[in-house]
mmJSON file of the N, C-alpha and C atoms, coordinates in Angstrom:
{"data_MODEL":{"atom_site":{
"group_PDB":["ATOM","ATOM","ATOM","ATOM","ATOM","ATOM","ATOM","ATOM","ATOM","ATOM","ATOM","ATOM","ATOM","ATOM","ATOM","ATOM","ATOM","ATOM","ATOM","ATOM","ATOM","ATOM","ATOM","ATOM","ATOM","ATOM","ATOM","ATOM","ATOM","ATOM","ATOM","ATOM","ATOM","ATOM","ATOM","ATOM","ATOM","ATOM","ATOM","ATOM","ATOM","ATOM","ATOM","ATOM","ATOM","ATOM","ATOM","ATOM","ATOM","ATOM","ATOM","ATOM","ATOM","ATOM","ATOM","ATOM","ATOM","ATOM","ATOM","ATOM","ATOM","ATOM","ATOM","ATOM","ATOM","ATOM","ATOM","ATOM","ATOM","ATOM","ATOM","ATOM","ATOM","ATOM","ATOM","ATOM","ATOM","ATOM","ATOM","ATOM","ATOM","ATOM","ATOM","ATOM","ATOM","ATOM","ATOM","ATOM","ATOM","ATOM","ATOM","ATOM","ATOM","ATOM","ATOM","ATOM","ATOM","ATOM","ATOM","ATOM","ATOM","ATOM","ATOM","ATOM","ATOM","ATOM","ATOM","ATOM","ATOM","ATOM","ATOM","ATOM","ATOM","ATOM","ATOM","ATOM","ATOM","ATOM","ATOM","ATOM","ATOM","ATOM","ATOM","ATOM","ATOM","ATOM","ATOM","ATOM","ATOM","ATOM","ATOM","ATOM","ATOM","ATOM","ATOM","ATOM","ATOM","ATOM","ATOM","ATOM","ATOM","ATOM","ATOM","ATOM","ATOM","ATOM","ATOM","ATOM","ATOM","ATOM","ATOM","ATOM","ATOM","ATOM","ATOM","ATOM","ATOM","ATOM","ATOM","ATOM","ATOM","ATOM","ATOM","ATOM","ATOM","ATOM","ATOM","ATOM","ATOM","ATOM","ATOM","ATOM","ATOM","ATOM","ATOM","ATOM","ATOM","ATOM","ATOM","ATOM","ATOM","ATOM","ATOM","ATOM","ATOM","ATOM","ATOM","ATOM","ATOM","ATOM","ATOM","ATOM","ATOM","ATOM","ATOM","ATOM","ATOM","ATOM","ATOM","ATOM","ATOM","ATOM","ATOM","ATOM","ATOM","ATOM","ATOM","ATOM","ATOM","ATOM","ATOM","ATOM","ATOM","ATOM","ATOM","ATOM","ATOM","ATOM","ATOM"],
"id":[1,2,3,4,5,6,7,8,9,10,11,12,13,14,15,16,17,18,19,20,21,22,23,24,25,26,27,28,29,30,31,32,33,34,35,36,37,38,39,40,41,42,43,44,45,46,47,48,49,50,51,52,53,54,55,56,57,58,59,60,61,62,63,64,65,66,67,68,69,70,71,72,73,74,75,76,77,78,79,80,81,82,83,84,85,86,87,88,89,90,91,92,93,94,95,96,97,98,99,100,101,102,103,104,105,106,107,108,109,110,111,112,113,114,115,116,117,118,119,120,121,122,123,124,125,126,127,128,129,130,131,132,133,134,135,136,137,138,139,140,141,142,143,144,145,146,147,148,149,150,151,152,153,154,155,156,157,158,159,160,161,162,163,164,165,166,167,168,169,170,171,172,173,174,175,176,177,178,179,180,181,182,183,184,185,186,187,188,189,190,191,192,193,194,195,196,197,198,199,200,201,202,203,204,205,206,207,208,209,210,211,212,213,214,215,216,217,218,219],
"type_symbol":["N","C","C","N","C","C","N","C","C","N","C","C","N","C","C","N","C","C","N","C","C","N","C","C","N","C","C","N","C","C","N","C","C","N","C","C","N","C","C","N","C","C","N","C","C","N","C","C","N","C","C","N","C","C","N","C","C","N","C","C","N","C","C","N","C","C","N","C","C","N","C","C","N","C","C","N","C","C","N","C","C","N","C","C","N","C","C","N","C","C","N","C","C","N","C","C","N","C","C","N","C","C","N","C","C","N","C","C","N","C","C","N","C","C","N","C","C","N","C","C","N","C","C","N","C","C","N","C","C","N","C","C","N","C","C","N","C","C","N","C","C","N","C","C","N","C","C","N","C","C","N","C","C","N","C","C","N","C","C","N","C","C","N","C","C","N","C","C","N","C","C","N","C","C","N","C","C","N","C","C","N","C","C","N","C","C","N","C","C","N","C","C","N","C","C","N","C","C","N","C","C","N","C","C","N","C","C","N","C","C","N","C","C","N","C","C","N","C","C"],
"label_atom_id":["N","CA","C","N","CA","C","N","CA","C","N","CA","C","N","CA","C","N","CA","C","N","CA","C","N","CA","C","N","CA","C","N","CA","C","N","CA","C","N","CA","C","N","CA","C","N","CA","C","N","CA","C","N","CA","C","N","CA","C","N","CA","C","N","CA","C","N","CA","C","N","CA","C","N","CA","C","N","CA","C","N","CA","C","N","CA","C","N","CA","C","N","CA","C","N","CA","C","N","CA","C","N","CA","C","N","CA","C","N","CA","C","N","CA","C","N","CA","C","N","CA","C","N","CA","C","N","CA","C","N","CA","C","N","CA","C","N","CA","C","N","CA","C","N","CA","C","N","CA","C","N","CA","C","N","CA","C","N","CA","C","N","CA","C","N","CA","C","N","CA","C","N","CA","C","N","CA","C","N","CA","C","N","CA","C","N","CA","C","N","CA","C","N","CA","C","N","CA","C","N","CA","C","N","CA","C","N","CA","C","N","CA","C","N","CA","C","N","CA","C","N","CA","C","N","CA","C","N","CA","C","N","CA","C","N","CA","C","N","CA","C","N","CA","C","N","CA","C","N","CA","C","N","CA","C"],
"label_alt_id":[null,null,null,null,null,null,null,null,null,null,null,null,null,null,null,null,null,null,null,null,null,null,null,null,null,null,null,null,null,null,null,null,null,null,null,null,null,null,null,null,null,null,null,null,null,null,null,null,null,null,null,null,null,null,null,null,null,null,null,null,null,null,null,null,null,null,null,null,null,null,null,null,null,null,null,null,null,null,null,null,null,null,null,null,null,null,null,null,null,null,null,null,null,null,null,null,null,null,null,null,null,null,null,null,null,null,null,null,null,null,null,null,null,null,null,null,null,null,null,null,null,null,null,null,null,null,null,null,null,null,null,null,null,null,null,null,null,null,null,null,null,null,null,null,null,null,null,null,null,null,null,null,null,null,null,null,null,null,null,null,null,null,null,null,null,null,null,null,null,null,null,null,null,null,null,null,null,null,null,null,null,null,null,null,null,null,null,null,null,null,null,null,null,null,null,null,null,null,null,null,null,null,null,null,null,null,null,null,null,null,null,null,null,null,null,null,null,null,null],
"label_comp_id":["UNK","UNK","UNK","UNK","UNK","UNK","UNK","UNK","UNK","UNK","UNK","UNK","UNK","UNK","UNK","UNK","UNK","UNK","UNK","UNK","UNK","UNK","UNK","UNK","UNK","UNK","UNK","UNK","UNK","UNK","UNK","UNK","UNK","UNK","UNK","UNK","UNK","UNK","UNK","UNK","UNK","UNK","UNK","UNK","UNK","UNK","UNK","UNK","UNK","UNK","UNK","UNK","UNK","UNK","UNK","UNK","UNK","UNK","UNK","UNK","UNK","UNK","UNK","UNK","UNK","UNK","UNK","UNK","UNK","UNK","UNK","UNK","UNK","UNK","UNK","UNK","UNK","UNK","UNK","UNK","UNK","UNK","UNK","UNK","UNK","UNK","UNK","UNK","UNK","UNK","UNK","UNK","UNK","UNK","UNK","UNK","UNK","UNK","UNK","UNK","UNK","UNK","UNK","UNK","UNK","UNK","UNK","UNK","UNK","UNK","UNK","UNK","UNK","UNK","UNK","UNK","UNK","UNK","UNK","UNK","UNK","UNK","UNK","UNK","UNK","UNK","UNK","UNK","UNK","UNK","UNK","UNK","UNK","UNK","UNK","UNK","UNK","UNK","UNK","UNK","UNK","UNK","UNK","UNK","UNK","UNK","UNK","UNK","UNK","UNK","UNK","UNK","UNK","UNK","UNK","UNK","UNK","UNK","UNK","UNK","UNK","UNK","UNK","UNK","UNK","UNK","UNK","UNK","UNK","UNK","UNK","UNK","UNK","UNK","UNK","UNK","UNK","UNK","UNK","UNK","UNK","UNK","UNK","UNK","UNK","UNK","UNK","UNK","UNK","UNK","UNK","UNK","UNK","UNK","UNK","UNK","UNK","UNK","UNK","UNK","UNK","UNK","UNK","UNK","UNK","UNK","UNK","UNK","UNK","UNK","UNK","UNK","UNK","UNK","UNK","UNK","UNK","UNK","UNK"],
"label_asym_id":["A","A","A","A","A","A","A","A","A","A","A","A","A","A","A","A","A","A","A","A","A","A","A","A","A","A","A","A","A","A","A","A","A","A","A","A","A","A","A","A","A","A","A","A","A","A","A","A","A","A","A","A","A","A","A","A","A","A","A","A","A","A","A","A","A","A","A","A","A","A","A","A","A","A","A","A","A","A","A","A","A","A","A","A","A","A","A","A","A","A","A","A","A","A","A","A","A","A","A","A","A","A","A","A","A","A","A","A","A","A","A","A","A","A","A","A","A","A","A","A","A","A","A","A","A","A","A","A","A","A","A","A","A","A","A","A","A","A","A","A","A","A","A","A","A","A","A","A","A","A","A","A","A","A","A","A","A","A","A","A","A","A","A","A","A","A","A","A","A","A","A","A","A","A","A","A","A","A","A","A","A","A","A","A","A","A","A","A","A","A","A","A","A","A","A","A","A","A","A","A","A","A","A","A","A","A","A","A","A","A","A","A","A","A","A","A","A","A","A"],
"label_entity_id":["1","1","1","1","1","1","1","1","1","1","1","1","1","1","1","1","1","1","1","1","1","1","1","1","1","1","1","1","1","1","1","1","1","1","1","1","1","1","1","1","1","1","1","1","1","1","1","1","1","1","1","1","1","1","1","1","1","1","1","1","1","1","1","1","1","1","1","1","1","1","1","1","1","1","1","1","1","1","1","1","1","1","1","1","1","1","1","1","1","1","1","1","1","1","1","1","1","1","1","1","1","1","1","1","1","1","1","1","1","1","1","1","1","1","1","1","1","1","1","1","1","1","1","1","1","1","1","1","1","1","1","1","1","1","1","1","1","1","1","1","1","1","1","1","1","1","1","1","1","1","1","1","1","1","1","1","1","1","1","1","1","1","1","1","1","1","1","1","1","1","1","1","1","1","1","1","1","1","1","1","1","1","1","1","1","1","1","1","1","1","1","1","1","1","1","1","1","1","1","1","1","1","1","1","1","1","1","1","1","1","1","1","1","1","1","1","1","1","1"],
"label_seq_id":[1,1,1,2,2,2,3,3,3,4,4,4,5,5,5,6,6,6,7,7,7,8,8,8,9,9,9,10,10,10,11,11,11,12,12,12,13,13,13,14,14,14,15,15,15,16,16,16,17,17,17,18,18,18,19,19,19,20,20,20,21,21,21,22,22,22,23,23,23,24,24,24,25,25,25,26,26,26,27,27,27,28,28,28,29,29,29,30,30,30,31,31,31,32,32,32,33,33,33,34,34,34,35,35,35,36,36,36,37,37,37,38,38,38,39,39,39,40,40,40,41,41,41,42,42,42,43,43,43,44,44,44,45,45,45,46,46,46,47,47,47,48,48,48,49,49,49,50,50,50,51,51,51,52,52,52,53,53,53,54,54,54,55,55,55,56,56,56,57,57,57,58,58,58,59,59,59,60,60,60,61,61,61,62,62,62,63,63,63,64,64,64,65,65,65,66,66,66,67,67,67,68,68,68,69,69,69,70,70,70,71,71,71,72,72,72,73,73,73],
"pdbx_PDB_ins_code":[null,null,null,null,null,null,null,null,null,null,null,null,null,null,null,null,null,null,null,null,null,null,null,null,null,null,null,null,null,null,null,null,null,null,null,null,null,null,null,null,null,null,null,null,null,null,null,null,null,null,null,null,null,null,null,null,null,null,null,null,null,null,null,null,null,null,null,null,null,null,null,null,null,null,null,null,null,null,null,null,null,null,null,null,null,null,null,null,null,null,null,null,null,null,null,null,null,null,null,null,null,null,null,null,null,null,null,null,null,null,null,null,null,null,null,null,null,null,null,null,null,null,null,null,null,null,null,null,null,null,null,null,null,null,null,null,null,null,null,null,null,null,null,null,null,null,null,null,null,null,null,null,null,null,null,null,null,null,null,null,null,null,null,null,null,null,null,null,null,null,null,null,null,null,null,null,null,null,null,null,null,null,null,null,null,null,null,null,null,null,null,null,null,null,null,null,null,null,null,null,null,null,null,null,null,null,null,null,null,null,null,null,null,null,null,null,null,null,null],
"Cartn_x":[60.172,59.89,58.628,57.69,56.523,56.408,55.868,55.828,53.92,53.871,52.69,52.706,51.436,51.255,49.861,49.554,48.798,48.379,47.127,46.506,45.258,44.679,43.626,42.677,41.428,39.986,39.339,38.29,37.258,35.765,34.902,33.617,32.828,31.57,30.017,28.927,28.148,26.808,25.702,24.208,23.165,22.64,22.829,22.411,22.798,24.148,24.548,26.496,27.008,28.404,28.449,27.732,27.957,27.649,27.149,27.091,27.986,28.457,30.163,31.298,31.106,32.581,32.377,31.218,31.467,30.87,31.185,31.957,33.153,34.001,35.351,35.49,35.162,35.388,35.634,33.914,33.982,35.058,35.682,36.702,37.631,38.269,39.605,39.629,38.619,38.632,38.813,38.617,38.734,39.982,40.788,42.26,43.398,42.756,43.866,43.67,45.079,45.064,45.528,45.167,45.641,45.797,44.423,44.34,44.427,44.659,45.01,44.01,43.918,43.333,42.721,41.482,40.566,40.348,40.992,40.493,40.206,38.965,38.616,39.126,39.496,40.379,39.144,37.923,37.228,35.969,34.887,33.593,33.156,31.692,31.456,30.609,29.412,28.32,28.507,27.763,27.705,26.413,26.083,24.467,24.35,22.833,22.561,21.16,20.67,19.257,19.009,20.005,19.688,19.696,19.517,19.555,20.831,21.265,22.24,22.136,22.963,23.295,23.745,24.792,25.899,26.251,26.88,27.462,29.566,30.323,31.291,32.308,33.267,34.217,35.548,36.6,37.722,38.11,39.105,39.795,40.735,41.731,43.383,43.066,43.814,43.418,45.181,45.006,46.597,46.483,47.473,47.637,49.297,49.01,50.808,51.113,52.455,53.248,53.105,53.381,53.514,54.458,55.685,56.965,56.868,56.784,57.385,58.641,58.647,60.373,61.473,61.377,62.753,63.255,62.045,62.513,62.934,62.618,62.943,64.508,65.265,66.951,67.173],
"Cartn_y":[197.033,195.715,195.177,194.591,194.137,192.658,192.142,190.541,189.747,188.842,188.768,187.276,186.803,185.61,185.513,183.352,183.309,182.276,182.428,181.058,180.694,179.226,179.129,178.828,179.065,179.125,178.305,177.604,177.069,177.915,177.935,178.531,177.927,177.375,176.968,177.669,177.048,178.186,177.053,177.172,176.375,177.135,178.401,179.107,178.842,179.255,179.202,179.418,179.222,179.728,181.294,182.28,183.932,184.0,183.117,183.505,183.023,181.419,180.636,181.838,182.159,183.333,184.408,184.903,186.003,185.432,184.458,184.107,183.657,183.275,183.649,185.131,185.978,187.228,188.139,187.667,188.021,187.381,186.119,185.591,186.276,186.3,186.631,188.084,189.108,191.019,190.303,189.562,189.989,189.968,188.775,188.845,189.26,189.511,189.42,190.962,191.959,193.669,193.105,194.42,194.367,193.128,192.535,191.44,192.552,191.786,192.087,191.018,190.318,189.678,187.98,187.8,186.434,185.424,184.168,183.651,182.234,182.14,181.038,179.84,178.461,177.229,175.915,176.4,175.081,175.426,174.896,175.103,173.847,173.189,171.729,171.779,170.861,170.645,169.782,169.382,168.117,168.129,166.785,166.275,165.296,165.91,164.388,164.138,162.706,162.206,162.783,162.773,163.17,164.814,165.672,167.381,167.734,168.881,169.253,169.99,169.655,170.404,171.449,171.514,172.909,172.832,174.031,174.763,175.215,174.713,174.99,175.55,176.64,177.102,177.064,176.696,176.956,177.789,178.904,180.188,180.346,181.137,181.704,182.8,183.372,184.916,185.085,186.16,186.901,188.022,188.279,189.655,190.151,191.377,191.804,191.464,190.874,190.724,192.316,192.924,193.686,193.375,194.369,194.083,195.576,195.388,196.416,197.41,198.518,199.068,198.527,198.032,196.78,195.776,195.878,194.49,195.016,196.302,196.954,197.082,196.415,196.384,195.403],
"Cartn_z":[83.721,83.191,83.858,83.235,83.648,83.362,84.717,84.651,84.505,83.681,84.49,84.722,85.863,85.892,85.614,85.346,84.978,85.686,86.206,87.048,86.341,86.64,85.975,86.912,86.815,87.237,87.072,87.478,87.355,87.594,86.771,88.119,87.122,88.128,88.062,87.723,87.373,87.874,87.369,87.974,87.03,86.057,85.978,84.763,83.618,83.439,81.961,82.402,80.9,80.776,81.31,80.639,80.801,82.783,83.304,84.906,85.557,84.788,85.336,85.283,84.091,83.894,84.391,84.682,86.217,87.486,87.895,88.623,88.898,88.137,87.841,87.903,87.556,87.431,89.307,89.275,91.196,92.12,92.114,92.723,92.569,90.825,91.101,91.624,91.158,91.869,93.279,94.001,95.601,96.056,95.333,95.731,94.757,93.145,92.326,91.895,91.779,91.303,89.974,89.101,87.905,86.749,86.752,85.68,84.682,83.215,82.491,81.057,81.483,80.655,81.128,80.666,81.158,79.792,79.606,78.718,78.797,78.109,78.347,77.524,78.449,78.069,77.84,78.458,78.362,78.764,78.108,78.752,78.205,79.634,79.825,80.659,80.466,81.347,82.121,83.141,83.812,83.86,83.67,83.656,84.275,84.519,85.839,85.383,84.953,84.259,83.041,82.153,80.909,80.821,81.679,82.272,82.644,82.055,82.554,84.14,84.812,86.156,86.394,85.851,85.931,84.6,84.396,83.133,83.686,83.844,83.815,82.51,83.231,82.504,83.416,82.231,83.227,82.178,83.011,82.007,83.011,82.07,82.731,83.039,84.177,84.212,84.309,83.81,83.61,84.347,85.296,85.905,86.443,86.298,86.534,87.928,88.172,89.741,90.015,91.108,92.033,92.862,92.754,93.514,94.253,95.536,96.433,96.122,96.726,96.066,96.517,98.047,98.564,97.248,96.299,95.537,94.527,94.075,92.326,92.152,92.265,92.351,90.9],
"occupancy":[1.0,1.0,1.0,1.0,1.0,1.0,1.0,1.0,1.0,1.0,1.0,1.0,1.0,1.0,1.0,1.0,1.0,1.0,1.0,1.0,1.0,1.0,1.0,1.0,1.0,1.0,1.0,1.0,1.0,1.0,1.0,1.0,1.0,1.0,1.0,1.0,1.0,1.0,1.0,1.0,1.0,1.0,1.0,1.0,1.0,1.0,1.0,1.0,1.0,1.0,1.0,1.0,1.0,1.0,1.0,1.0,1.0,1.0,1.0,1.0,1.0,1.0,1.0,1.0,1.0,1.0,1.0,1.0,1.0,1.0,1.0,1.0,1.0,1.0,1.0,1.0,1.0,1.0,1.0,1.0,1.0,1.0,1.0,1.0,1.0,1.0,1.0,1.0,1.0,1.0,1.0,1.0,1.0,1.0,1.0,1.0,1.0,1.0,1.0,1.0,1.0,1.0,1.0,1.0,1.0,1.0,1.0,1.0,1.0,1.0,1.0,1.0,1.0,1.0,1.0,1.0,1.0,1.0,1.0,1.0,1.0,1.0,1.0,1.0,1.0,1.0,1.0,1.0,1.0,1.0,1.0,1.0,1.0,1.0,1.0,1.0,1.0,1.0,1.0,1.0,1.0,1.0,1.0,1.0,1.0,1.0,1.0,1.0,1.0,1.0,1.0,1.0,1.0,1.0,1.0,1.0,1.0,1.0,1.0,1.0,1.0,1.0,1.0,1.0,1.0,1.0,1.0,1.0,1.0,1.0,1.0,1.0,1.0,1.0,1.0,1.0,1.0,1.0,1.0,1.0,1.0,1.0,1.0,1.0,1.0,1.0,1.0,1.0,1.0,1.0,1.0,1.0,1.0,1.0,1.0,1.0,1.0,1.0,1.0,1.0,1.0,1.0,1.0,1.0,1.0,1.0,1.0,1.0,1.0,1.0,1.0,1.0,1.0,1.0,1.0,1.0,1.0,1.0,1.0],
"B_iso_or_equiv":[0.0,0.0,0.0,0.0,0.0,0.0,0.0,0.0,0.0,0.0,0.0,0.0,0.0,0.0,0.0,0.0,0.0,0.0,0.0,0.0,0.0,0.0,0.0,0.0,0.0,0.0,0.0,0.0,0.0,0.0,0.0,0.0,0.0,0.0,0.0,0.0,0.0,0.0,0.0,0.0,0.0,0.0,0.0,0.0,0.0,0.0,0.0,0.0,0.0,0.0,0.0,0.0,0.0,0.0,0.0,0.0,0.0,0.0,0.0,0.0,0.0,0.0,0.0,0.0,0.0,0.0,0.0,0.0,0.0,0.0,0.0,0.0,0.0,0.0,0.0,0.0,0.0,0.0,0.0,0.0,0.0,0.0,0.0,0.0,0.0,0.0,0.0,0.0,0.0,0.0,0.0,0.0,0.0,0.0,0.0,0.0,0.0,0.0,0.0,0.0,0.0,0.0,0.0,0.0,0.0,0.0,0.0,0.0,0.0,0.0,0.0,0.0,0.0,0.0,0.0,0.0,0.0,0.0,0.0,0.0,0.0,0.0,0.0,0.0,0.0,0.0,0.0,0.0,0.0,0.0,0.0,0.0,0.0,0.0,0.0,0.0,0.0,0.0,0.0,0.0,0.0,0.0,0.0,0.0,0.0,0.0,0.0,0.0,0.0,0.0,0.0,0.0,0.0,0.0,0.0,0.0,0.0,0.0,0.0,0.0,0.0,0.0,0.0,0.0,0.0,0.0,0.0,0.0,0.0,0.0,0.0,0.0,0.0,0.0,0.0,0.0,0.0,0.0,0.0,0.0,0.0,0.0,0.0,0.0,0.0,0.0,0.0,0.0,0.0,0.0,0.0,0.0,0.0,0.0,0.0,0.0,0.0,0.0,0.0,0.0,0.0,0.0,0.0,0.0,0.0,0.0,0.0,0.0,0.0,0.0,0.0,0.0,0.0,0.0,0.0,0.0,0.0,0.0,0.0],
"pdbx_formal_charge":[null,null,null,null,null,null,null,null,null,null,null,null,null,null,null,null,null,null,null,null,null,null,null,null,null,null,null,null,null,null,null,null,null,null,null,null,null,null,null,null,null,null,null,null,null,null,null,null,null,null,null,null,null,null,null,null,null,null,null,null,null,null,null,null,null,null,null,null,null,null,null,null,null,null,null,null,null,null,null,null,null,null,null,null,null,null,null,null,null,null,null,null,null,null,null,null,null,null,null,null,null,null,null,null,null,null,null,null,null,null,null,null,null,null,null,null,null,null,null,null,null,null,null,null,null,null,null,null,null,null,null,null,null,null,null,null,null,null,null,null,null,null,null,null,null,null,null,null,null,null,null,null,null,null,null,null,null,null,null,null,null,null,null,null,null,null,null,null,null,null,null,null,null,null,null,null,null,null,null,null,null,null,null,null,null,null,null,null,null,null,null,null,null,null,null,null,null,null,null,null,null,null,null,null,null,null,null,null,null,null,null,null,null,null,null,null,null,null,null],
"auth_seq_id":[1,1,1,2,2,2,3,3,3,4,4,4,5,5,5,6,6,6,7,7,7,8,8,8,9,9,9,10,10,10,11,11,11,12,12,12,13,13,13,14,14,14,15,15,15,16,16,16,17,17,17,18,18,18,19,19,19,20,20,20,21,21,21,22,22,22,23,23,23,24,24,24,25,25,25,26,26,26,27,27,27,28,28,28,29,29,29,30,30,30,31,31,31,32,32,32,33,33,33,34,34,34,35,35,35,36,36,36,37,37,37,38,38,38,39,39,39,40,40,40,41,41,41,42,42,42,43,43,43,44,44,44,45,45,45,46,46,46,47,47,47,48,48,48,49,49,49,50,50,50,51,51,51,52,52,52,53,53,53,54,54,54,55,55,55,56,56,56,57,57,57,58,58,58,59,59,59,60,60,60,61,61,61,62,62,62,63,63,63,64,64,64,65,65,65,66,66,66,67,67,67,68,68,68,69,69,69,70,70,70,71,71,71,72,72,72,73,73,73],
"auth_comp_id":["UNK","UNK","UNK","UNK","UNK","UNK","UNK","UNK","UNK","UNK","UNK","UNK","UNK","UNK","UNK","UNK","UNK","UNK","UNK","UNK","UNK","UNK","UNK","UNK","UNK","UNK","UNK","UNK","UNK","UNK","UNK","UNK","UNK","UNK","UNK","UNK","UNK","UNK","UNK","UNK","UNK","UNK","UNK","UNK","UNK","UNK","UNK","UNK","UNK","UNK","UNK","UNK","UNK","UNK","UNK","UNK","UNK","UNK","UNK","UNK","UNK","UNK","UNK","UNK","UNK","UNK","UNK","UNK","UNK","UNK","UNK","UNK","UNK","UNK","UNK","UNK","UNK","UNK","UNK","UNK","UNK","UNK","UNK","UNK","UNK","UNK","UNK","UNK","UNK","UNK","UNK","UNK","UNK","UNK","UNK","UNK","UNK","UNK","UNK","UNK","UNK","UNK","UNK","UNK","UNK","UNK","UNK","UNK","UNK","UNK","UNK","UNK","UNK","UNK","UNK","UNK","UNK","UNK","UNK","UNK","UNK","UNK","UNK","UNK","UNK","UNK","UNK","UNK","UNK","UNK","UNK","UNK","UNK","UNK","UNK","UNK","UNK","UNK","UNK","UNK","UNK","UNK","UNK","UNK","UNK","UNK","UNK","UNK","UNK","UNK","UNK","UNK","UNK","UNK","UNK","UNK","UNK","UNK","UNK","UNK","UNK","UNK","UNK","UNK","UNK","UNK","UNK","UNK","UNK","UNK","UNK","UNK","UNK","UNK","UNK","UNK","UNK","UNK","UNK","UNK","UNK","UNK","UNK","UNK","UNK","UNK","UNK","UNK","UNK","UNK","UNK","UNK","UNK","UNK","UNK","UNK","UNK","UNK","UNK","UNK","UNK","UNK","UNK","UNK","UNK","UNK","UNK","UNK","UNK","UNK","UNK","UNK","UNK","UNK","UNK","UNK","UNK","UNK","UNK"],
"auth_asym_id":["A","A","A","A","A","A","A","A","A","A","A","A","A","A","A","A","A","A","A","A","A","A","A","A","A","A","A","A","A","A","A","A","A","A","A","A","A","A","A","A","A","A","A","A","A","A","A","A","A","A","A","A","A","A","A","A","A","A","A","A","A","A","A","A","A","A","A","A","A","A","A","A","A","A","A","A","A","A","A","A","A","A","A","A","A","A","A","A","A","A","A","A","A","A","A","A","A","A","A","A","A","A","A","A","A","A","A","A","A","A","A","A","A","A","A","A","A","A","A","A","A","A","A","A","A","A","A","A","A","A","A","A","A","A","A","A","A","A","A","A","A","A","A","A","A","A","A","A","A","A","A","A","A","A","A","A","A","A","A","A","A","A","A","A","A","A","A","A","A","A","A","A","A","A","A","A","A","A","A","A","A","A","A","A","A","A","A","A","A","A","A","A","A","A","A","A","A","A","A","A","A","A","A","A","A","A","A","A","A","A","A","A","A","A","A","A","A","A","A"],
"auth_atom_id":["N","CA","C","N","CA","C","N","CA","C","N","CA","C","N","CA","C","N","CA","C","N","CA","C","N","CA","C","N","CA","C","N","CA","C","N","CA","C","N","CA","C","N","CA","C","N","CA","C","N","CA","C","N","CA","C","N","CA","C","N","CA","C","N","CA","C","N","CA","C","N","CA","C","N","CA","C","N","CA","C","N","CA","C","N","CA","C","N","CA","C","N","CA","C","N","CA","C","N","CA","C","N","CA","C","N","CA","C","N","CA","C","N","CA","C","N","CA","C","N","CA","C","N","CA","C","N","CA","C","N","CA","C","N","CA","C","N","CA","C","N","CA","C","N","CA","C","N","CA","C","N","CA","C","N","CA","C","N","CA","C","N","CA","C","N","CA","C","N","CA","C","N","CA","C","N","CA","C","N","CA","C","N","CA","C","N","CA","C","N","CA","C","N","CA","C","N","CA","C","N","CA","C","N","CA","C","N","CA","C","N","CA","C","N","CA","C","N","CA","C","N","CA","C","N","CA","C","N","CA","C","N","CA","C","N","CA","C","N","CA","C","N","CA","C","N","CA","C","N","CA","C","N","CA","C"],
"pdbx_PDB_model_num":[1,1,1,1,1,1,1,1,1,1,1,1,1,1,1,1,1,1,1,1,1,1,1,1,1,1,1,1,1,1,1,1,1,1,1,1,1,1,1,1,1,1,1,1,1,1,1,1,1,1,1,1,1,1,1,1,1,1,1,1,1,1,1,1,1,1,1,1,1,1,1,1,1,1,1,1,1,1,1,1,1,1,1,1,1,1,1,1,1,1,1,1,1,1,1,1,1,1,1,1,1,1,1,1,1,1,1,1,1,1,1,1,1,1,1,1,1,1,1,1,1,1,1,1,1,1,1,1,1,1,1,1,1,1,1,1,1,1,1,1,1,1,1,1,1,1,1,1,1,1,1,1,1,1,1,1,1,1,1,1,1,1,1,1,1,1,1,1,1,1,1,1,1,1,1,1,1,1,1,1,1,1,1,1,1,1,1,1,1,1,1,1,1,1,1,1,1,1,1,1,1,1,1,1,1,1,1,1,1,1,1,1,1,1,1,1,1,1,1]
}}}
């Protein structure tokens, strides 16, 4: 039986959306095994003097639990 969870993300960038969402990408590889799937819930600028500043995305990332064999009962 396979479980997964799903947390959601935020990431920045002043470039654009495609550099926000890998950065989401680089975060979650450092601590999260076995995503499964990244989707995006929201994308939004923030502007400052009429210019945008940042480019934000927030997205879910889905990845399978990992249970030790003590726990497979």
């Amino acid at each position: 039986m396979s479980v997964v969870k799903i947390i959601e993300l935020v990431g920045e960038s002043p470039i654009g959306w495609e550099d926000a969402m890998k950065q989401i990408i680089a975060e979650a590889q450092k601590t999260l095994r076995g995503i499964t799937r990244i989707g995006v819930v929201e994308q939004d600028v923030r502007m400052i003097n009429d210019k945008i500043d940042v480019w934000r995305v927030r997205a879910q990332v889905s990845f399978r639990i990992e249970r030790s064999d003590n726990d497979k009962d």
